[in-house]
C-alpha positions as a printed Julia matrix, in Angstrom:
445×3 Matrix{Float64}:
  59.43  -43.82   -9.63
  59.59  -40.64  -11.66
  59.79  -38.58   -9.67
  56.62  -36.75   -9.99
  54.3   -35.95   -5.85
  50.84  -37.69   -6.41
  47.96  -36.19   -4.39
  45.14  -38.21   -4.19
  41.77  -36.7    -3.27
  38.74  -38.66   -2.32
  35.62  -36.99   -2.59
  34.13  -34.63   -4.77
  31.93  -32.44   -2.59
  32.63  -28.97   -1.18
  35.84  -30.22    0.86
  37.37  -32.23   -1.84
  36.96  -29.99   -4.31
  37.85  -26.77   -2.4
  41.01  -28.88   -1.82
  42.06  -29.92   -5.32
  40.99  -25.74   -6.79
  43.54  -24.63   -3.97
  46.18  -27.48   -5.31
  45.5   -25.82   -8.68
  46.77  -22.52   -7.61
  49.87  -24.02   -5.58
  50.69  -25.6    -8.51
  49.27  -24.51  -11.44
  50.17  -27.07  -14.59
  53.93  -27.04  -12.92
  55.76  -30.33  -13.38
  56.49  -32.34  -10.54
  52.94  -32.43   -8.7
  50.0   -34.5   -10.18
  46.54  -33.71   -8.44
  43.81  -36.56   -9.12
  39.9   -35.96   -7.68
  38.18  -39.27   -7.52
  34.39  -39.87   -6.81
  31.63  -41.76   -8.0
  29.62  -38.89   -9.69
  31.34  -36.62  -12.7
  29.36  -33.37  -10.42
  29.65  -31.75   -7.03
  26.54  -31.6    -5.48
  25.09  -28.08   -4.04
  24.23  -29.69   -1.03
  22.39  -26.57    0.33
  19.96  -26.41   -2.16
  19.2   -30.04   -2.36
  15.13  -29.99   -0.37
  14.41  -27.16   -3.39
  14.35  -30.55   -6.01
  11.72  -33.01   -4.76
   9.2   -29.54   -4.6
   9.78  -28.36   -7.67
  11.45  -25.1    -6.49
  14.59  -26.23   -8.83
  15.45  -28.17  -11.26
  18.05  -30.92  -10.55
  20.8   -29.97  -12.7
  20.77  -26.77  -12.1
  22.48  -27.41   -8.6
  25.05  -29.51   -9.88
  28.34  -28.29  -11.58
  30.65  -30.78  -13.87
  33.91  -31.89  -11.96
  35.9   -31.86  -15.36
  34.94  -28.35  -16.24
  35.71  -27.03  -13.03
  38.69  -28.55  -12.21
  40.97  -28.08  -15.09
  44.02  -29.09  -14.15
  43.47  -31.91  -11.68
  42.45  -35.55  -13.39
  39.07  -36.01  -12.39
  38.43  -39.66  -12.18
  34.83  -41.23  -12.01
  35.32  -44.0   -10.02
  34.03  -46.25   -6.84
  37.23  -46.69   -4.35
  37.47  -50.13   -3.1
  40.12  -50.43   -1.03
  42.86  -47.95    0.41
  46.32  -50.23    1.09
  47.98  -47.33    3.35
  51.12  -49.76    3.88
  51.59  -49.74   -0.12
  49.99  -46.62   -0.33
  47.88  -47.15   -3.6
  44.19  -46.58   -3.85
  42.19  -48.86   -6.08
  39.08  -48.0    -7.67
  37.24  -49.06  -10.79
  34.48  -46.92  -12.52
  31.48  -49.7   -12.84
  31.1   -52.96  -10.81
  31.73  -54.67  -14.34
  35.49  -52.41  -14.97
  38.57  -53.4   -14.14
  39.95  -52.44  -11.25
  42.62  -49.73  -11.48
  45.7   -48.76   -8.59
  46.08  -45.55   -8.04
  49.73  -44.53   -5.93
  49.53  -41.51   -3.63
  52.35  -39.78   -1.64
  49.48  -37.4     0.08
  45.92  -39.22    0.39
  43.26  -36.54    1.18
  39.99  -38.09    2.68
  37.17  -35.93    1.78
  34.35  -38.74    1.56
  31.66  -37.14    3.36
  28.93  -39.05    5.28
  26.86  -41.79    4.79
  23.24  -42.44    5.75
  23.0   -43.74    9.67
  19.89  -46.19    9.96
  21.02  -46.58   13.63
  19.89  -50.45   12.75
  16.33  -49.56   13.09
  14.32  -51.89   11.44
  12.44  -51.52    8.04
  14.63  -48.22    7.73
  17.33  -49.37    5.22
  14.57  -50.89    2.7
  11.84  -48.21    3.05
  12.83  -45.25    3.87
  13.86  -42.16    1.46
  17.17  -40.22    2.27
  17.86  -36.59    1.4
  21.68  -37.21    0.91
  22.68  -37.36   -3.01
  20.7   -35.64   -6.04
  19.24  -39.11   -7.29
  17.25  -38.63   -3.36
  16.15  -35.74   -4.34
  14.76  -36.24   -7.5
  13.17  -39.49   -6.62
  11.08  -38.09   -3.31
   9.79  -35.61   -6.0
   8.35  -38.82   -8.3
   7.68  -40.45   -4.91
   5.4   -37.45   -3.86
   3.52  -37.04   -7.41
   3.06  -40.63   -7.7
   1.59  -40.75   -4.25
  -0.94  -37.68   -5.17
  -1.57  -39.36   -7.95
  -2.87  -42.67   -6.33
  -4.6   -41.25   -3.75
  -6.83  -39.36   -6.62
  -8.0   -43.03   -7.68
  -8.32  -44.58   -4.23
 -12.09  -44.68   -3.34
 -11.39  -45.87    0.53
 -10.52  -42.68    3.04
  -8.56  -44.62    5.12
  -6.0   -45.77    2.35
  -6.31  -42.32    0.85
  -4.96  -40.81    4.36
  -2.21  -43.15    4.48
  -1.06  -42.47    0.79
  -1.21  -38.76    2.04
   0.94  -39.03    4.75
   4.29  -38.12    4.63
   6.48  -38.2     7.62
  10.29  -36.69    7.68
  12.42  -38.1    10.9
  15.15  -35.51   12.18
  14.25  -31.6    13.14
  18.16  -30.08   11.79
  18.39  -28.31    9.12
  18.24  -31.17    6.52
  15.03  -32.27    8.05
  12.83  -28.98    8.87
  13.78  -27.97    5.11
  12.53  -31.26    3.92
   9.38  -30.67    5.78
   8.64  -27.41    4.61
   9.32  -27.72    1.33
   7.15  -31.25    0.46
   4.51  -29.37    3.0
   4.34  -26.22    0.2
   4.87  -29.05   -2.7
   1.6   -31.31   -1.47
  -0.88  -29.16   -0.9
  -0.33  -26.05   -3.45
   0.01  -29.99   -5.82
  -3.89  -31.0    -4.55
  -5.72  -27.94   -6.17
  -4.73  -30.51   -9.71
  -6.55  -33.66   -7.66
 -10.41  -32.6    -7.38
 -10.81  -36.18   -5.16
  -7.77  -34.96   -2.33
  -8.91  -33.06    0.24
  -7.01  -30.38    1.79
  -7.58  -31.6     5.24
  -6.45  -35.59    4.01
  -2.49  -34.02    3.09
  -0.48  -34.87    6.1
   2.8   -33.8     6.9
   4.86  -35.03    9.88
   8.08  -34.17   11.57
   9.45  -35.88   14.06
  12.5   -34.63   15.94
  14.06  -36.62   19.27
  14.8   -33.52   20.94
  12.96  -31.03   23.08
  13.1   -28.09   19.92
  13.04  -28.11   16.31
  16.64  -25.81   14.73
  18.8   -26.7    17.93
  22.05  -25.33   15.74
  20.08  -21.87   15.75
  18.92  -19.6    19.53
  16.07  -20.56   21.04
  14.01  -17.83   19.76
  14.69  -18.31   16.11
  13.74  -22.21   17.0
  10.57  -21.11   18.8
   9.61  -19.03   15.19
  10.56  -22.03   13.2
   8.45  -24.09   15.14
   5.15  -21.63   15.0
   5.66  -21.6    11.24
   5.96  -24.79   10.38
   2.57  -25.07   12.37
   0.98  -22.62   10.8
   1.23  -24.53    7.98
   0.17  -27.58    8.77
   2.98  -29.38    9.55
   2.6   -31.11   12.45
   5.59  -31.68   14.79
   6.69  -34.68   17.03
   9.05  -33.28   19.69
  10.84  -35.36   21.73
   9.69  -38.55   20.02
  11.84  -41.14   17.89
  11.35  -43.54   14.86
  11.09  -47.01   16.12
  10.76  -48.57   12.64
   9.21  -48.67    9.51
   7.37  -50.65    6.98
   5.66  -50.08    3.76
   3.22  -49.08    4.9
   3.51  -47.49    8.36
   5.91  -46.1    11.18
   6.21  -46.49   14.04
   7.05  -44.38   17.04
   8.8   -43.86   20.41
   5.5   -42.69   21.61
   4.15  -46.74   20.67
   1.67  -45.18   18.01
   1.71  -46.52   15.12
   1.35  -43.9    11.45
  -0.52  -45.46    8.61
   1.49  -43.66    6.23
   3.87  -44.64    2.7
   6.52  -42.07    2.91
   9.34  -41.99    5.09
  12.08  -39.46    4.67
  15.16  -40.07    6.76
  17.35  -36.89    7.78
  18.45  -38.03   11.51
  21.52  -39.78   11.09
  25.15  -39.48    9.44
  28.12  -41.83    9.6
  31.22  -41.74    8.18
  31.72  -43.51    4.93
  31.78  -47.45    4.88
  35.45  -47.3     3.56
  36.85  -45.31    6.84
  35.65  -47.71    8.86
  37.82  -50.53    7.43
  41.4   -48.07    7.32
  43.69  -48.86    9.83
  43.74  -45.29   11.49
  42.94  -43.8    15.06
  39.2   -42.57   15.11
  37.88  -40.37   16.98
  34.05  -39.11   18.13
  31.46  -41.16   15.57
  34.2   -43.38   13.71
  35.42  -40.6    12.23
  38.74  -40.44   11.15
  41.48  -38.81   14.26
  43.35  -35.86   12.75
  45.48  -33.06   14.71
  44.67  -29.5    13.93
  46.42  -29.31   10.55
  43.65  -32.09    9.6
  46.63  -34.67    9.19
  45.83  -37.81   10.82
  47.14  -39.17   13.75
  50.26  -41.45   13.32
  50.22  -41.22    9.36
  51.2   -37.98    8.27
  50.47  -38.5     4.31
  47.18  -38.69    5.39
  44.48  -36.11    5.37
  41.3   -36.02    6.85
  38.72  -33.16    6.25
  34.33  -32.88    6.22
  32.2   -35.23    7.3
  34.59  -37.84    8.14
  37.47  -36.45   10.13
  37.06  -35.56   13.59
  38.78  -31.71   13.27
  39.45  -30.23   16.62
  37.48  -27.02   16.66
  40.31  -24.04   17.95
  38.04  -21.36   17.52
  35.28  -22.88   20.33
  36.4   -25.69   21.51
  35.63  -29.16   21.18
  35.14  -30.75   17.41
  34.22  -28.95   14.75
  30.28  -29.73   13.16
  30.05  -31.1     9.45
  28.83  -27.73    7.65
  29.91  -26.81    4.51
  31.37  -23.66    5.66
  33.62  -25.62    7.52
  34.1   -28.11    5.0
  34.82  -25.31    2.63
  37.59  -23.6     5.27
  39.09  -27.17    5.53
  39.78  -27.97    1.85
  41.57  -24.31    1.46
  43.46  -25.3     4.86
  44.45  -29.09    3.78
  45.93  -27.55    0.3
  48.02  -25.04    2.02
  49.23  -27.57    4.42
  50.1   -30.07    1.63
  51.82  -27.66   -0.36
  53.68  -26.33    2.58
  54.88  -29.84    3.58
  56.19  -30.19    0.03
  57.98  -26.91    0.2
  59.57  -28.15    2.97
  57.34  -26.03    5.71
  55.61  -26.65    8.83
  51.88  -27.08    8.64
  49.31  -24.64    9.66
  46.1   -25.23   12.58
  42.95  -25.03   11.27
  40.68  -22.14   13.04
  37.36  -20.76   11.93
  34.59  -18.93   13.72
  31.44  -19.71   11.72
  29.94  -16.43   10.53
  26.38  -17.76   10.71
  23.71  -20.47   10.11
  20.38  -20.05    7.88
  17.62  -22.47    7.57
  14.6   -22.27    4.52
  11.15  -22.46    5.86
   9.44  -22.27    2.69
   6.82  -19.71    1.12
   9.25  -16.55    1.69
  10.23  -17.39    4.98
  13.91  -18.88    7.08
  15.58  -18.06   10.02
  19.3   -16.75   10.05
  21.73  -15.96   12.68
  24.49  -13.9    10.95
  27.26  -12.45   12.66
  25.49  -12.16   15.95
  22.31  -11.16   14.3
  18.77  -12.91   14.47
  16.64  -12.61   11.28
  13.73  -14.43   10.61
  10.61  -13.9     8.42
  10.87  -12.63    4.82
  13.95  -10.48    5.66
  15.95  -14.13    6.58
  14.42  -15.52    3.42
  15.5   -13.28    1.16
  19.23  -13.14    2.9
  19.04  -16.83    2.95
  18.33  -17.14   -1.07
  21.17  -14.37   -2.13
  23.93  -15.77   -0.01
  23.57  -19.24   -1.8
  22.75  -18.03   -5.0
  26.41  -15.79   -4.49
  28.18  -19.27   -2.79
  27.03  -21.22   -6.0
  29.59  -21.84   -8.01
  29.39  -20.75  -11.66
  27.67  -17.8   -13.69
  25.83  -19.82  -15.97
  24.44  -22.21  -12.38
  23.81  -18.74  -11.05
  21.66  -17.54  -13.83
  19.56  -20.77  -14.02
  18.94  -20.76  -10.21
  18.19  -17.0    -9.85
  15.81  -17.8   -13.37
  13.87  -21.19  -10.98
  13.34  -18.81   -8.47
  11.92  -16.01  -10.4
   9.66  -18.31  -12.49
   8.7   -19.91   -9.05
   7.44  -16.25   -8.23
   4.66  -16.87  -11.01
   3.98  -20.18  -11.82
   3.02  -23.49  -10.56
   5.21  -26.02   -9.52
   6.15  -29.4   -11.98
   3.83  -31.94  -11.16
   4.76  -34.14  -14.35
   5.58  -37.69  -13.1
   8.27  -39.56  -15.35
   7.73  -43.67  -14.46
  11.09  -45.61  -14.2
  11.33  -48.09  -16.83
  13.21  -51.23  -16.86
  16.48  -51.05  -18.55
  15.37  -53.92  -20.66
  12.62  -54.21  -22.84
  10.96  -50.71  -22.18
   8.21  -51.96  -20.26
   6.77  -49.34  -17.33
   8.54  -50.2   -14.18
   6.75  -51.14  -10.8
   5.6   -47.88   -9.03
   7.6   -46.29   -6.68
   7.44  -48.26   -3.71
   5.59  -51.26   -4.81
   4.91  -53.77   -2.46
   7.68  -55.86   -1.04
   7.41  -59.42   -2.26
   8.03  -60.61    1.28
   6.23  -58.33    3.74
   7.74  -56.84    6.9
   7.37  -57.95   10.15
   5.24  -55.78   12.53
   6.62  -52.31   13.75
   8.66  -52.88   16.78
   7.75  -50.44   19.1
């Protein structure tokens, strides 16, 4: 060896790279200590601002920042990790399926993965349904939703027209009421440009398993949520699950049946398919077991932080929740912890008290709970939109946001549809969810 401490992070959303920024300061460009980021996009997603994309509300990229440019003295590595040896303590990854595969020695491995998409093994889920989970989501439920507009414009039978205007979102947290609101405002301020779709045809659905809508928030500020989103037209399935899906339909706990071609799935996170196969003690969900310095159990070069570390929570008891203010808190506390184990230290506990949660509702309206405070309404809104717009990191991402939002003010969403086309030969691909080849079975209900 030469000598030189390797920390290896995996991940490159708001834990990982909290993590590798507070490295940077530790160490600075200090011999000695090599800091490499790996994940399999060159950006770190805004994850808050994600349901803004498939309505228009913001343009993808704008909600991305480049790993490389903000990291600038940690080797960012594009790559797909396929297998973590924690005997040999290498990681191997490669950047494409057809790349070599290239080991990567750690003496501190820093799992900052984040979660995966939870199907729960429902059927039909996995092949049809939409998640709301990475920015390539986002940007395809926005061609899914134009494209669907746009055939229901040519489709001369109501019943098919209904189902091509349905679009149902599963899960009533935060991910899935701003889903809802957000493709609510983008569908029907979209139909005034489709003279042959009817207002009263645009169907949104939510459906949530449990008894209120915002269960993260007070009852009150879930009671609000809930009369908005009604006001709207949204209408809202409490207490009811998603039995399975098809092309074509979905069905539900209830033993209906919706004719509908859009299902967006926000109910479920896992822990990324790779923690599942380390040999380490898990705790609540799979996730990965880690004491209260976020070092796991029985392997103390190992780090565990976000979505998939169970973190004991100090502050309230029990485990902490996968937000990115915690997730934020974490990376700051893993880097400290790392460096202080290399100085020869003891480790610190992680302990936060979350200073609030805030939920969009769409058209100038959110609920907040800040610091003990309830807001809702335009107030909440507006509190909501500058406390991300400050939390985005980056002038330049600041301006272009703040610049979406004030154009939003005046103008019409995007409705401009941009078909896929094969990667050979140029030819226009199949729409967005053509028809399966080899139809699905009936609905189980």
């Amino acid at each position: 060896m030469d000598g030189t401490t390797r920390v290896v992070i995996l991940g490159g959303g708001f834990a990982g790279v909290t993590a590798a920024r507070r490295l940077e300061r530790h160490f600075g460009r200090r011999s000695g200590v090599e800091v490499t980021l790996v994940d399999g996009e060159n950006f770190s997603l805004f994850t808050p601002l994600l349901p803004e994309v498939p309505s228009g509300s913001l343009q993808a990229k704008h909600i991305v920042y480049p790993l490389r440019a903000t990291l600038r003295r940690t080797a960012v590595r594009q790559a797909e990790v396929r297998e973590i040896d924690l005997d040999r303590r290498v990681v191997v990854a490669a950047h494409c399926a057809k790349c070599r595969e290239a080991p990567l020695p750690y003496d501190h491995l820093v799992l900052a993965f984040g979660g995966a998409t939870n199907f729960f093994g429902l059927p039909g889920l996995a092949a049809h349904a939409r998640t709301m989970k990475t920015l390539a989501d986002a940007t395809a439920l926005h061609a899914q939703l134009v494209d669907k507009l746009e055939h229901a414009d040519l489709e001369d039978d109501p019943e098919a027209r209904r189902a091509l205007l349905t679009f149902v979102v599963a899960g009533g947290g935060f991910a899935g009421v701003e889903t809802a609101a957000q493709v609510n405002d983008f569908v029907r301020s979209a139909g005034r440009y489709y003279p042959r779709v009817g207002p009263g045809e645009v169907r949104v659905v939510l459906v949530h398993s449990g008894p209120r809508v915002l269960p993260e928030v007070g009852e009150k500020l879930s009671a609000y949520a809930l009369r908005q989103l009604g006001r709207r037209g949204v209408e809202v399935r409490l207490g009811t699950r998603v039995t399975g899906c098809a092309a074509d339909r979905v069905g539900l706990s209830t033993g209906e049946e919706l004719a509908c071609h859009t299902l967006v799935w926000a109910a479920g996170v896992a822990p990324h398919p790779l923690i599942a196969a380390l040999d380490l003690p898990k705790g609540a969900g799979g996730r990965v077991a880690v004491d209260a310095t976020l070092r796991s159990v029985g392997r103390p070069e190992v780090w565990a932080l976000g979505d998939c570390a169970t973190v004991p929570d100090l502050a309230r008891g029990g485990v902490c929740p996968p937000t990115a203010q915690h997730a934020l808190r974490q990376g700051k506390v893993v880097a400290d912890n790392v460096a202080a184990v290399l100085a020869g230290k003891e480790p610190v506990p992680f302990k936060y008290k979350p200073l609030g949660l805030m939920a969009g509702l769409g058209r100038r309206s959110a609920v907040a709970e800040v610091m003990g405070l309830r807001f809702s309404g335009f107030l909440a809104w507006w509190l909501w939109r500058t406390v991300y717009l400050m939390k985005l990191p980056g002038l330049e991402r600041k301006v272009r946001v703040a610049l979406d939002w004030t154009l939003d003010l005046f103008f019409p969403r995007d409705i401009v549809y941009l078909r896929p086309l094969h990667t050979t030969g140029g030819a226009a691909a199949a729409p967005v969810d053509a028809p399966d080849p080899h139809p699905a079975a009936a609905v189980p209900r």
